[in-house]
C-alpha positions as a printed Julia matrix, in Angstrom:
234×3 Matrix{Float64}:
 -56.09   23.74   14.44
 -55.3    23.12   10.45
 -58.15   21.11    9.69
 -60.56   22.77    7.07
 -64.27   21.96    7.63
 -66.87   22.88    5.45
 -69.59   25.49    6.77
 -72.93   23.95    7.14
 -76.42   25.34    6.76
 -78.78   26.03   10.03
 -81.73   23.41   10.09
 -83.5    21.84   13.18
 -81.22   18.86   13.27
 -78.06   21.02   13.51
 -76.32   18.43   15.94
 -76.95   15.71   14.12
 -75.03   17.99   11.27
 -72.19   18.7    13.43
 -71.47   15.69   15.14
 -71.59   13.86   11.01
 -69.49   16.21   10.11
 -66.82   16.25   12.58
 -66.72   12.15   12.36
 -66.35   12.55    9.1
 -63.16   14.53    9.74
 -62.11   12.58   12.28
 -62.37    9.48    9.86
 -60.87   11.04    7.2
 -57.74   12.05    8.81
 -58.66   15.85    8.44
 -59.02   15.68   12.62
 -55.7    13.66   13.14
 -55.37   11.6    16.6
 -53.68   13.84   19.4
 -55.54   16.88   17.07
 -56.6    19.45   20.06
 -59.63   20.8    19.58
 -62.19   23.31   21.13
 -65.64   23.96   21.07
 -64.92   28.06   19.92
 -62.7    26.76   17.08
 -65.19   24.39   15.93
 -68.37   26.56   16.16
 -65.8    28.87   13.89
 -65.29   27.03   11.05
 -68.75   25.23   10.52
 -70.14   28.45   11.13
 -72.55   27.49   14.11
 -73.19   28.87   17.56
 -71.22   26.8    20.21
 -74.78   24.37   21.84
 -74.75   21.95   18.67
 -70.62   21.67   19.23
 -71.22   21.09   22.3
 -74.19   18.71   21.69
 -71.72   16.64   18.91
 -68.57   16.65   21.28
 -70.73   14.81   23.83
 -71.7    12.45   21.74
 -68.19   11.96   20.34
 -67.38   11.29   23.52
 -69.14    9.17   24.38
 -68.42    6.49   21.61
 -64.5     7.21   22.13
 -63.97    9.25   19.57
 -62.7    12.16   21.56
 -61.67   12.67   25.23
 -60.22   15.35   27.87
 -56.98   17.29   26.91
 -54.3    16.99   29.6
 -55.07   19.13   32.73
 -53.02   22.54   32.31
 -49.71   22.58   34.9
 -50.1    24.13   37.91
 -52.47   25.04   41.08
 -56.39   24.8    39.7
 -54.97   23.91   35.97
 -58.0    23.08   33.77
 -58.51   20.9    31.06
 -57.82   22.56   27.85
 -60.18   21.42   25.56
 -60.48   17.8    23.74
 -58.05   15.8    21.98
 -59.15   13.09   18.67
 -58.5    10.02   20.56
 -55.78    8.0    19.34
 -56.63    4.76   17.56
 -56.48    1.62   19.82
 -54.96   -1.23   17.75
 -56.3    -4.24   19.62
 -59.84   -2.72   20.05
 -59.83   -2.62   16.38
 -58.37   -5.58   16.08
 -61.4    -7.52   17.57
 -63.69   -5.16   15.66
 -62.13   -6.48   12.64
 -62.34   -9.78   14.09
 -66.06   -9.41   14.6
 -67.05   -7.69   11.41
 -65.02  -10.43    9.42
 -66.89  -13.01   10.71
 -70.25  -11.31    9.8
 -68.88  -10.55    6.33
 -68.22  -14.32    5.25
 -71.69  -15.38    7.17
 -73.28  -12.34    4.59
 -71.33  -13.56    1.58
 -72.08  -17.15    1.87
 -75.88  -16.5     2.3
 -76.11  -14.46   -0.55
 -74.0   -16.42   -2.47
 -76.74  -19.12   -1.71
 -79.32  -17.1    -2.77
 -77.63  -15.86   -6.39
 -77.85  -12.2    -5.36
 -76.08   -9.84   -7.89
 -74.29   -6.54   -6.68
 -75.39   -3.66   -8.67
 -72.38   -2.82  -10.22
 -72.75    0.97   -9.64
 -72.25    0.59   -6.34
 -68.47   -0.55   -7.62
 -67.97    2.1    -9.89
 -69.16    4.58   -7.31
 -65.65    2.43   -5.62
 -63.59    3.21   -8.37
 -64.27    6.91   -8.98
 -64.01    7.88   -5.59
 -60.17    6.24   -6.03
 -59.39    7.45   -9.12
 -60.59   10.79   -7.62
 -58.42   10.14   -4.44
 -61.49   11.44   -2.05
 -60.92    9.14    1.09
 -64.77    9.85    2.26
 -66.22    8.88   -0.91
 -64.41    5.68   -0.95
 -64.99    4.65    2.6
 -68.41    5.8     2.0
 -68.94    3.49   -1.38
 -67.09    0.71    0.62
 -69.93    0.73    3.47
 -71.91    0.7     0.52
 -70.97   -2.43   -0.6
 -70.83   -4.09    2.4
 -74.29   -3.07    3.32
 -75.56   -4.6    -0.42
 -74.01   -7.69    0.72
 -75.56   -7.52    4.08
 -79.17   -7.07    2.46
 -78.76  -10.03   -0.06
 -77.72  -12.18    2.58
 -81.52  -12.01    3.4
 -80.71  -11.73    6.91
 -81.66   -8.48    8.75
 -79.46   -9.18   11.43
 -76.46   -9.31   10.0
 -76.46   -5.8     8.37
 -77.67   -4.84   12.01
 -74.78   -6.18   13.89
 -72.48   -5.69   11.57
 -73.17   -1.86   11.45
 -72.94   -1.67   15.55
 -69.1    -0.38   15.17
 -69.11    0.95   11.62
 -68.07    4.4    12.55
 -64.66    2.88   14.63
 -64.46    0.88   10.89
 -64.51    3.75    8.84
 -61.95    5.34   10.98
 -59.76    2.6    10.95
 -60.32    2.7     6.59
 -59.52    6.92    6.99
 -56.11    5.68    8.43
 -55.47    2.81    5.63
 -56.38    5.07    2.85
 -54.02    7.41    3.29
 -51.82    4.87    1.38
 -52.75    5.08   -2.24
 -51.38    0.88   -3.32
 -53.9    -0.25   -1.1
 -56.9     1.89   -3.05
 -57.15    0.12   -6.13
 -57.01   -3.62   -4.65
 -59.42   -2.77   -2.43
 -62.1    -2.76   -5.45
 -60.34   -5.5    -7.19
 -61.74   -7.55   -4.19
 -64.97   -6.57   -3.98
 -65.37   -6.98   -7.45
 -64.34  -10.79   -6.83
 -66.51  -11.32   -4.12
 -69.42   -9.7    -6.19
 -68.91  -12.4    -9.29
 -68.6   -15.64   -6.56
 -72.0   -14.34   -5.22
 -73.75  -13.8    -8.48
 -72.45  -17.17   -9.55
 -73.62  -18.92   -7.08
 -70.33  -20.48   -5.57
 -71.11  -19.58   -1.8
 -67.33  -21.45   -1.25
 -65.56  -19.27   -3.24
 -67.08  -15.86   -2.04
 -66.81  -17.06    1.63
 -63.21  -17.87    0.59
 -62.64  -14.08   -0.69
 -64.35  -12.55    1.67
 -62.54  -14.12    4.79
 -59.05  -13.63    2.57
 -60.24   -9.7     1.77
 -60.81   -9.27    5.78
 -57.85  -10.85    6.69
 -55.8    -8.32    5.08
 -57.64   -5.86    5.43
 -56.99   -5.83    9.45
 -53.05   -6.77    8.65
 -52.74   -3.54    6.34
 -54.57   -1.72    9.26
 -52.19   -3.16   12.01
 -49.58   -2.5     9.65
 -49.97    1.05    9.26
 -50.94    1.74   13.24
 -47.35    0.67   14.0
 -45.84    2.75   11.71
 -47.51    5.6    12.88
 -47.65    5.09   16.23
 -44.94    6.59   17.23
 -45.85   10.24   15.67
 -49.12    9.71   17.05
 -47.67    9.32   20.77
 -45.66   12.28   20.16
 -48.68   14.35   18.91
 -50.63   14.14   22.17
């Protein structure tokens, strides 16, 4: 395994350290699709006994992040280890599909209601490009979309909206890798943020809708360009 994780300290909610931290990898691209991994590498590099690993994997696995390695050839072959799942294109598609929806529904309403965008949160955008760290940028752009989400003045909408966030910020770990689509990214939001500030809930529904829209056509995009070496790596 190449990926290099970061050691963490030992505190009562170690899991809840492990499993973040491995998600993060795995959204990041750090922990590739078809990556194998084990519980004894793991526990290695974060520099943690094997239970919260174990705890983390379980979880992982459970939201479809990770699942069984290929059974070993042979009589009683065992499993060896887990694999990063690979990303399903039309599962995300309909996430997308879902999410987009919610997004023009947030930027109308809070286009209706004046709501300005502190404009750190787009700055906090812009460095984490001009710094090229993929987390920090998806993490600014969940940022954004939850300060949308909370001036829409609608509670539910951040809530549903955030139901599949972490398959989202996967699917933005794989987009990222390609630096042109950084940049425009926070051009967008930066639109978007104006329209609702001024008012014009047209406009910013207008943005928003066009900024989802390619946003899931970059993302389909890329997943059939790479789906081929991702195939070949599990």
């Amino acid at each position: 395994m190449t990926a290099q994780l970061l050691q963490i300290e030992t505190t009562p909610d170690l899991t809840d350290q492990v499993y973040r931290a491995l998600l993060d990898a795995i959204s990041d691209g750090s922990l590739p699709p078809g990556q194998r991994i084990t519980q004894e590498e793991l526990a290695e590099q974060l520099a943690v006994s094997r239970q919260p690993v174990v705890q983390a994997l379980r979880l992982l696995k459970k939201e479809g992040f990770v699942h069984d390695a290929p059974m070993a050839s042979g009589p009683g072959g065992r499993s060896r280890g887990l694999l990063v799942a690979p990303l399903d294109a039309d599962w995300i598609a309909q996430v997308y599909e879902v999410r987009g929806a919610l997004d023009v529904l947030a930027a109308r309403r809070a286009a209706e209601r004046r709501t300005r965008i502190d404009p750190a949160v787009l700055e906090r955008g812009r460095e984490a490009v001009r710094r090229a760290n993929i987390q920090a940028m998806i993490d600014a752009d969940l940022a954004f979309h939850r300060a949308l989400y909370q001036a829409a003045g609608n509670p539910l909408i951040e809530q549903s909206a955030l139901l599949h966030w972490h398959h989202i910020r996967r699917a933005m770990g794989v987009t990222l890798q390609t630096s042109s689509l950084r940049e425009p990214v926070w051009d967008e939001h930066e639109a978007i943020a104006h329209a609702v500030a001024a008012g014009d809930a047209v406009l910013a529904e207008t943005l928003m809708r066009q900024h989802c829209g390619l946003a899931s056509r970059n993302l389909g995009h890329h997943m059939s360009r790479t789906a081929p070496a991702m195939a070949t790596a599990t």
